[in-house]
C-alpha positions in Angstrom: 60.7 280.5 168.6 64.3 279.0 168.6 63.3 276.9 171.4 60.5 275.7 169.3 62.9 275.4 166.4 65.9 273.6 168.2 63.1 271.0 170.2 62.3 270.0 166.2 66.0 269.5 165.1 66.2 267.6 168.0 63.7 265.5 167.5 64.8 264.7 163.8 67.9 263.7 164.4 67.5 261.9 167.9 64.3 260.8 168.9 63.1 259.6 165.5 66.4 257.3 164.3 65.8 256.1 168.4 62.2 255.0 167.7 62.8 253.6 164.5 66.1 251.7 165.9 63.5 249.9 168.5 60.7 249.2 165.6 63.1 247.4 163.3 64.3 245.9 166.8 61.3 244.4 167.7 60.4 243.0 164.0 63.6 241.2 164.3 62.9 239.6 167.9 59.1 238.6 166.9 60.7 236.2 164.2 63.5 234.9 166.5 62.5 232.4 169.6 63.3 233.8 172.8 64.5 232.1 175.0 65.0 231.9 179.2 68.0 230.2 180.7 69.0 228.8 177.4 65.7 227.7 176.6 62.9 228.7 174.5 60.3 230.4 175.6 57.8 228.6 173.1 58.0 226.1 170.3 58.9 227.5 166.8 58.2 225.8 163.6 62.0 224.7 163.5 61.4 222.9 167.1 61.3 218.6 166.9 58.8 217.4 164.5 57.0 215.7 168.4 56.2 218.9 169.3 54.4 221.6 167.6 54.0 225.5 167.9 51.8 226.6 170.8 48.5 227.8 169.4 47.3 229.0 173.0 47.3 232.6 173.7 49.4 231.3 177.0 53.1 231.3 176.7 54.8 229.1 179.1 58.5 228.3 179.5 59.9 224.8 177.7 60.5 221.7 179.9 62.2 218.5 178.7 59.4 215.8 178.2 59.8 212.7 181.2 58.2 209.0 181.6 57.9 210.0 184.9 56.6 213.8 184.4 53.0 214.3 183.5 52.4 216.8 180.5 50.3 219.7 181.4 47.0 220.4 179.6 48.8 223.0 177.4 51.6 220.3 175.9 49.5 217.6 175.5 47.0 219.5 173.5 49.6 222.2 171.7 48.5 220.9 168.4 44.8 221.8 169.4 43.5 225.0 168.8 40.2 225.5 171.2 38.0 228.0 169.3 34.9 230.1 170.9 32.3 230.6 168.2 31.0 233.6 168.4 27.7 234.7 167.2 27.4 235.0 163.3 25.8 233.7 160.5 25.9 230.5 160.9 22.7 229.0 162.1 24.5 225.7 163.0 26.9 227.4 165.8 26.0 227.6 169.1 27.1 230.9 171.3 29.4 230.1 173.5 30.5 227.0 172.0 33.7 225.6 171.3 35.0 222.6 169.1 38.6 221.1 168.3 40.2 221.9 165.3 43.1 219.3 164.5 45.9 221.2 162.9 48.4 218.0 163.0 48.8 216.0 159.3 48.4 212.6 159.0 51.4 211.0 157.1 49.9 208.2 154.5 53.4 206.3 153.3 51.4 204.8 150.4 50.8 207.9 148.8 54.2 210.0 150.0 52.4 213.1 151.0 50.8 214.4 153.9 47.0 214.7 154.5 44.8 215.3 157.1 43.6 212.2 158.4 39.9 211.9 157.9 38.8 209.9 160.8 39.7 213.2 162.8 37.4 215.4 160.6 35.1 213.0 160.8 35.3 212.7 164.5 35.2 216.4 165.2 33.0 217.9 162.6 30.0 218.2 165.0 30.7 221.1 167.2 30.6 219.6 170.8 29.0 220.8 173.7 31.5 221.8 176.3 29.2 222.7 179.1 27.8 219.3 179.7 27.5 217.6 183.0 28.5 214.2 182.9 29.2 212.0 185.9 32.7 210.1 184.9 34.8 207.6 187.7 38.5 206.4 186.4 39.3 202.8 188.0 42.6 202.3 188.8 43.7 198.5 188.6 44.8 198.6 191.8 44.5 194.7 191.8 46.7 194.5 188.7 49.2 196.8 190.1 49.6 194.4 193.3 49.8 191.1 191.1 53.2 192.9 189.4 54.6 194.0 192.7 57.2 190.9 192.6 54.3 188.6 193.9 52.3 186.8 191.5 55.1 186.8 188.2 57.8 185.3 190.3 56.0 182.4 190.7 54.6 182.0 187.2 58.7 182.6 186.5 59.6 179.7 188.9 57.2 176.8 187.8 56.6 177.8 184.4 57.4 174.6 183.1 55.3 172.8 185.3 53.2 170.0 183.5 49.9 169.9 183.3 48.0 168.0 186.4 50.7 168.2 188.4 50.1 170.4 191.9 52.7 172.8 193.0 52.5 173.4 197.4 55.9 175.9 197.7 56.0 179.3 197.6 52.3 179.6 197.2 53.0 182.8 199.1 53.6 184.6 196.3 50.2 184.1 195.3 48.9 187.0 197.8 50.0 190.3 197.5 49.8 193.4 199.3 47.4 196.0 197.6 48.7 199.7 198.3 48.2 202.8 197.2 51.9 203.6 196.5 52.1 200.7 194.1 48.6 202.0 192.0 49.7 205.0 192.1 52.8 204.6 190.4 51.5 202.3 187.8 51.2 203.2 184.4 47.5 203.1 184.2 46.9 205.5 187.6 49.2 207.9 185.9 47.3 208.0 182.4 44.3 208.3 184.6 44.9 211.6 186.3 46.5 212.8 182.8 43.1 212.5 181.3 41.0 213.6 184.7 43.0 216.7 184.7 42.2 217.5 181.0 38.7 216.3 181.0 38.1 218.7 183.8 39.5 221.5 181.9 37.6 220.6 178.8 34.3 219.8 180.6 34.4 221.8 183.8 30.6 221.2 184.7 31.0 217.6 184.7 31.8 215.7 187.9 34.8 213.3 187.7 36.4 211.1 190.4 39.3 208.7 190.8 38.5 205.3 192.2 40.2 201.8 192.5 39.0 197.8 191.5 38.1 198.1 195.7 35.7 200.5 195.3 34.2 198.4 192.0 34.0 195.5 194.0 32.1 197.0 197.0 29.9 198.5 194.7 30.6 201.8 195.4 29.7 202.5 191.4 26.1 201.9 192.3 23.6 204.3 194.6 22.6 203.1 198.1 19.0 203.7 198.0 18.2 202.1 194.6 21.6 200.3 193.4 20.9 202.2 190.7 24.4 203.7 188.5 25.7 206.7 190.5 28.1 207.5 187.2 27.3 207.8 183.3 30.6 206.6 182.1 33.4 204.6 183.6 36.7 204.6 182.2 38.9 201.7 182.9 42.5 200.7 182.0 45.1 197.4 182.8 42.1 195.9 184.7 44.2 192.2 183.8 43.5 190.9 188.0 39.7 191.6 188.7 37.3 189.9 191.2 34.3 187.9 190.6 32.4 190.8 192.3 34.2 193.2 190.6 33.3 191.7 186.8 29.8 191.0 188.0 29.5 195.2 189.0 30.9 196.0 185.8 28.8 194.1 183.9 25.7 195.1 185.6 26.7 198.8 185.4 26.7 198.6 181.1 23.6 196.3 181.4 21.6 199.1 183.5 22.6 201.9 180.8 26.0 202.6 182.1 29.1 203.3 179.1 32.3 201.4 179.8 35.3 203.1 178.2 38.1 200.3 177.7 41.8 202.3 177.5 44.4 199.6 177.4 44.4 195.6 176.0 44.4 192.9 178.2 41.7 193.1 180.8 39.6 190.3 183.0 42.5 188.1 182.0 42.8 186.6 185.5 40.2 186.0 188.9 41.5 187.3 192.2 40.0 187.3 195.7 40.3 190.6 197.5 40.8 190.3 201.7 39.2 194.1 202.7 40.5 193.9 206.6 44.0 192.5 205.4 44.1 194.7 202.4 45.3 191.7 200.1 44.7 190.1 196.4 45.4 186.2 196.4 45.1 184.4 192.7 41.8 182.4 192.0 41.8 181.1 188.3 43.3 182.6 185.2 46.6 183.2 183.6 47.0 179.8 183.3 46.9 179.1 186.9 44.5 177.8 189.1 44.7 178.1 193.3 42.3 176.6 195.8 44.9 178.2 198.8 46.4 174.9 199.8 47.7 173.6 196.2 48.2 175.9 192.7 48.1 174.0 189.4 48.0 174.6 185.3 44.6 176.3 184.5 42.7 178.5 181.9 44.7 181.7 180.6 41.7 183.8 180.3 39.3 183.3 183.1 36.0 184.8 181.6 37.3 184.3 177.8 33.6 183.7 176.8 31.7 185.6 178.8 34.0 188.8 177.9 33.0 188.1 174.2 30.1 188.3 174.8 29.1 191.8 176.6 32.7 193.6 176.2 33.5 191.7 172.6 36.9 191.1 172.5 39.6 189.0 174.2 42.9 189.6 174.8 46.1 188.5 172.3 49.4 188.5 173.3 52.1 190.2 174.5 54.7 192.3 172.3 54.7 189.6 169.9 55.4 191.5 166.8 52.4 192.5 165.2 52.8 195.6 162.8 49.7 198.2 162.5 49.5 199.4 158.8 47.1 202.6 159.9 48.5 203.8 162.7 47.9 207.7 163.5 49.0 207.3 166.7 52.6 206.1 166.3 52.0 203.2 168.5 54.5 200.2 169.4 52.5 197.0 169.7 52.6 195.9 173.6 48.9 194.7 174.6 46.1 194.6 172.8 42.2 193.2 172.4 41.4 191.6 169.2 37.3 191.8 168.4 35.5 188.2 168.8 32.2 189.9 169.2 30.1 189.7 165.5 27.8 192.5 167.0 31.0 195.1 167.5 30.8 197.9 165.4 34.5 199.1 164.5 35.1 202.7 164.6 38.6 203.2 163.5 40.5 199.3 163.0 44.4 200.1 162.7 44.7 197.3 160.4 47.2 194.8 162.0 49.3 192.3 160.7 50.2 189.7 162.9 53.6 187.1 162.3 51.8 184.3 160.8 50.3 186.8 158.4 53.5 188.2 157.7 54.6 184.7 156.6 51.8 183.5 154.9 51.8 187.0 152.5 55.9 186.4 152.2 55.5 182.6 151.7 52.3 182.3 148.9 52.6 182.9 145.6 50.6 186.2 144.5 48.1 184.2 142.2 47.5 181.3 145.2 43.6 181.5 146.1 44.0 179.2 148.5 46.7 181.0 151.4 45.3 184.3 150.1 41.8 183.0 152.2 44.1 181.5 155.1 45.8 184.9 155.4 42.4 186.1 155.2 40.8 184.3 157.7 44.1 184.4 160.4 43.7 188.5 159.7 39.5 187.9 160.3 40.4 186.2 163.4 42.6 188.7 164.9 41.8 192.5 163.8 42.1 194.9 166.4 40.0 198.2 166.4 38.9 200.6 168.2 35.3 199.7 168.5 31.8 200.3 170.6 29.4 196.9 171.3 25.8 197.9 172.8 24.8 195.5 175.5 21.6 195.3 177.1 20.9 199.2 178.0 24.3 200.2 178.1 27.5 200.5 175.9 31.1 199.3 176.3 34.1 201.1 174.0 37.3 199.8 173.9 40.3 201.7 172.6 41.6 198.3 171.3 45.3 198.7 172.1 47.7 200.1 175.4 46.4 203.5 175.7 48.9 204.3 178.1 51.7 204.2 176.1 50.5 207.0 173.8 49.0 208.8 176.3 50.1 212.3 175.8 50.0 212.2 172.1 47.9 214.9 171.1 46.0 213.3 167.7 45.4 210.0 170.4 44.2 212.9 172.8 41.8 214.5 170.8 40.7 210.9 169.1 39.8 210.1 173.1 38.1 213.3 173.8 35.7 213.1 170.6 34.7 209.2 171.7 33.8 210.5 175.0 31.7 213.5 174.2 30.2 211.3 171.3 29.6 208.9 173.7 28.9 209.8 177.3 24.8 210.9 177.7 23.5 213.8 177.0 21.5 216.5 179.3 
């Protein structure tokens, strides 16, 4: 019996304070962010307004964003909650399905206050079928990469102010290149490529998806032996700006046989190379203002295809970083390259409303009541609006992005935007 009652004085003034010492412990640490080396273990809501709180059951340790570093899966959709639906009342949820809910707020200037941008509820209010099987091939410009690799822009540099008619015979060397898979790899295109691969192979694990280059494309390898019929449903391309004739032909002919072409960055088909298979090599044909026959170069076309690309991929290319402001931009996105719609038959899906420097000085310039620039700014802005946007063709579909995907690759509203215009897009089985 005094065991019995010494083991309970114990345990009122010992054990009990202990255990509620660790409780009032433990409250404290779940509201403070714990950190590893110095570093937190997850985002908080006081973290950087460019990242958000994890909202995955997965904790993983903080790493400093890099240009150089790909994002996993996990940071590049934090601000994505992936939901099962489970079985319920609602008759319009499928078992096992899952959506994307978009937790991030849209920031509208005009009307100082934060909502949640409509074209993502719009874009994701279908739930979407995650178990689909959809053949997808990424081409990497390998062609464009090799025209940057100090070949094709120090010549353009060196007899840029070469007249018209003249012919230029030195350093026509530079005019060939070396295509390699170090220098695709590394470009900027290649590396958004395997960023989205990774994730679409996450997010859609029973479809198949490959990596190829502009070779590949211009063999043909995107068609079937037996039948030359499409061997993929969609293909996704990027800085395609140095294609060959072969290779346009094959791309055309895959959206004309029911194929979808998914455009991610501006200026594409801008120029006509030749491609050397046993010598591995890209030498300049036509476009970007040059013309080369391989014994003389002289002042050409800029855009090699200009009206053929109207017509079946509807747009053409712009300019380069030369100022244009985009008034709807969810994206945060720094004008670099972009397609502007010359196609009467594209059907815009989201148009980030850009204003272009002759705009800007026309809308400075006017008077408000003057009819007459108010239709010139008009027209200029008719003439060059850029927008995401899809053009049918034939049997087949092309949708291009509209601006340089690349550089707001990892941004998770972008992200999400993507993902929604593929599973929209790409067939169904």
């Amino acid at each position: 019996m005094f065991k019995n009652r010494e083991w309970t004085n114990i345990r009122k003034k010992t054990i009990i304070p202990i255990l509620a010492t660790l409780l009032i412990l433990s409250i404290g640490l779940a509201n403070t962010s714990i950190k590893v080396n110095g570093k937190p273990l997850y985002f908080t809501a006081a973290s950087d307004r460019s990242t958000n709180k994890l909202t995955t059951a997965t904790v993983l340790p903080y790493t400093t964003p890099s240009s150089k570093a790909l994002p996993s899966l996990t940071r590049s959709l934090s601000s994505t909650i992936i939901i099962k639906i489970k079985a319920g009342n609602n008759n319009n949820l499928t078992k096992g399905h899952s959506f994307l809910l978009d937790t991030n707020l849209h920031h509208n200037p005009s009307k100082g206050k934060s909502t949640i941008s409509s074209t993502f509820k719009n874009a994701v209010h279908n739930t979407a079928r995650f178990d689909r099987k959809i053949n997808i091939a990424f081409i990497k410009p390998s062609f464009t990469a090799a025209a940057y690799d100090n070949s094709f822009y120090v010549f353009y540099k060196l007899y840029q102010n070469t007249p018209a008619g003249k012919s230029v015979t030195t350093n026509l060397n530079l005019l060939t290149s070396k295509v390699s898979s170090q220098t695709t790899d590394s470009s900027s295109s290649a590396l958004a490529m395997l960023y989205l691969s990774k994730n679409i192979r996450s997010l859609l694990p029973g479809s198949n998806t490959v990596i190829l280059t502009d070779a590949d494309v211009d063999g043909g390898n995107i068609f079937t032996t037996k039948n030359k019929s499409n061997k993929y449903d969609v293909l996704i391309i990027g800085h395609q700006e140095y294609v060959t004739q072969h290779e346009y032909d094959n791309l055309k002919q895959f959206v004309a046989s029911g194929g979808t072409m998914i455009v991610l960055d501006g200026n594409i088909f801008y120029a006509e190379v030749k491609y050397d298979k046993n010598r591995g090599t890209i030498t300049l044909v036509k476009g970007h203002s040059w013309a080369f026959n391989g014994r003389s170069a002289w002042k050409s076309v800029a855009e090699r295809w200009k009206d053929e690309t109207s017509q079946w991929v509807g747009s053409n290319y712009l300019c380069y970083r030369c100022g244009i402001i985009f008034d709807n931009d969810p994206f945060e996105y720094k004008q670099h390259e972009e397609q502007y719609i010359t196609n009467q038959k594209d059907r815009i899906l989201f148009n980030y409303n850009a204003l272009i420097p002759k705009q800007l000085k026309l809308l400075s310039a006017a008077p408000p009541s003057s009819s007459s620039s108010t239709t010139a700014e008009q027209a200029e802005q008719a003439k060059h609006i850029i927008a995401t946007y899809e053009l049918s063709y034939q049997k087949g579909k092309v949708i291009v992005i509209g601006i340089y995907s690349d550089d707001i690759i990892t941004n998770s509203k972008f992200d999400k935007y993507f993902y929604t215009l593929l599973l929209k897009y790409a067939p169904s089985f």
